[in-house]
C-alpha positions in Angstrom: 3.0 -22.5 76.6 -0.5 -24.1 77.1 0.7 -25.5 80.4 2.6 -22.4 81.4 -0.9 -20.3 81.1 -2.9 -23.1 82.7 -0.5 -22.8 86.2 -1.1 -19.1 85.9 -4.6 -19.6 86.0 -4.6 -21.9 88.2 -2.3 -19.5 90.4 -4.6 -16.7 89.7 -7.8 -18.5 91.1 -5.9 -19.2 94.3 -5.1 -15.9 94.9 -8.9 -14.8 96.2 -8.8 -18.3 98.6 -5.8 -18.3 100.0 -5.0 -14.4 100.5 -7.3 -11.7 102.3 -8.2 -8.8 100.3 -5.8 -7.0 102.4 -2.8 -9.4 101.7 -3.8 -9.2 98.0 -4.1 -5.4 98.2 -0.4 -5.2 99.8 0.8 -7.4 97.2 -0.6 -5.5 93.9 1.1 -2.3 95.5 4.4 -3.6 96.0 4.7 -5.4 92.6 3.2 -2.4 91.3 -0.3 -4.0 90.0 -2.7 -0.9 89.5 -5.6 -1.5 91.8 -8.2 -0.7 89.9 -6.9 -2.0 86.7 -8.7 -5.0 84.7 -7.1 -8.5 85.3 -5.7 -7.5 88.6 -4.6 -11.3 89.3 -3.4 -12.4 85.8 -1.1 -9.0 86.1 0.3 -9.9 89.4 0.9 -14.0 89.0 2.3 -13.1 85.3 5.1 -10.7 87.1 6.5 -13.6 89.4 9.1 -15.2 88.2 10.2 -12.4 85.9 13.6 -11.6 86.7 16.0 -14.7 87.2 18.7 -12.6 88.2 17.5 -10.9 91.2 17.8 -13.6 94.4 15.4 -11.2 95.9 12.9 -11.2 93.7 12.9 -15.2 92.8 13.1 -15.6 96.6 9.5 -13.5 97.0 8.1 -15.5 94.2 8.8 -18.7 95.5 7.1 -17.7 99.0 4.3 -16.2 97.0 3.5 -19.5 94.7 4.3 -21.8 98.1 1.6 -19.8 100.0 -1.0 -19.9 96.9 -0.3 -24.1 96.7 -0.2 -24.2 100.3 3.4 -26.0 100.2 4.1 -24.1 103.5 1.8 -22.9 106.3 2.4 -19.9 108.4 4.7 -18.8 106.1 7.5 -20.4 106.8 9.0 -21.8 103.7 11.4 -25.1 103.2 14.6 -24.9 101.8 14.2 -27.7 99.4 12.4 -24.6 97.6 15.2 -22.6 96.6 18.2 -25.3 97.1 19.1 -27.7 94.2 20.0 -30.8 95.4 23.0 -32.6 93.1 23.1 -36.4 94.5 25.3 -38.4 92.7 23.8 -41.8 90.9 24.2 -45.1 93.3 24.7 -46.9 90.6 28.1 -46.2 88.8 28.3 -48.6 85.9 27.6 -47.6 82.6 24.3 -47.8 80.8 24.5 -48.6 76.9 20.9 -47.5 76.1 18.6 -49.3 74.0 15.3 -50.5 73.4 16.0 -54.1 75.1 17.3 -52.1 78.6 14.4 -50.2 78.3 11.6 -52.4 78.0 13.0 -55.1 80.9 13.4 -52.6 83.0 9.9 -52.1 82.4 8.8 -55.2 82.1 7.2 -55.3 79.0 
């Protein structure tokens, strides 16, 4: 949870550096943020993410938080964003885990 509220902070910070006041304003109206309310950015950043069943909305979200990290510029966003990638191990013999596999592998 710590690291959950730190991101959102951290998200929240970005919001005055990497959007004009217009963008922001555009944004607080259409995820219905009230503009003069307290905590304007904290409201906003804490209502992304908030509905895992709506493609729509995740699919704003994910432009949003790319924009404020600056994973894409000019808006146009990468599909590794949104697209799960299932890759299939190269290695196809099995493991028996233990302590001894472990630590060679790290070479302790």
């Amino acid at each position: 949870m710590r690291a959950l509220r730190r991101e959102r902070e951290f998200l929240a910070k970005r919001l005055t550096s990497r959007l004009s006041v217009e963008e922001r304003d555009a944004l607080y109206i259409r995820w219905n943020v009230p503009l003069e309310g307290k905590q304007r950015k904290l409201q906003f950043i804490n209502k992304l993410w908030t509905d895992p069943h709506d493609a729509k909305h995740i699919e704003e979200s994910a432009q949003i938080v790319a924009k404020l990290v600056g994973f894409c510029e000019g808006g146009n966003m990468s599909k590794e964003m949104l697209e799960l990638n299932f890759a299939l191990p190269a290695d196809k013999r099995p493991w028996i885990v233990g302590w001894n596999q472990i630590s060679n592998l790290l070479n302790l």
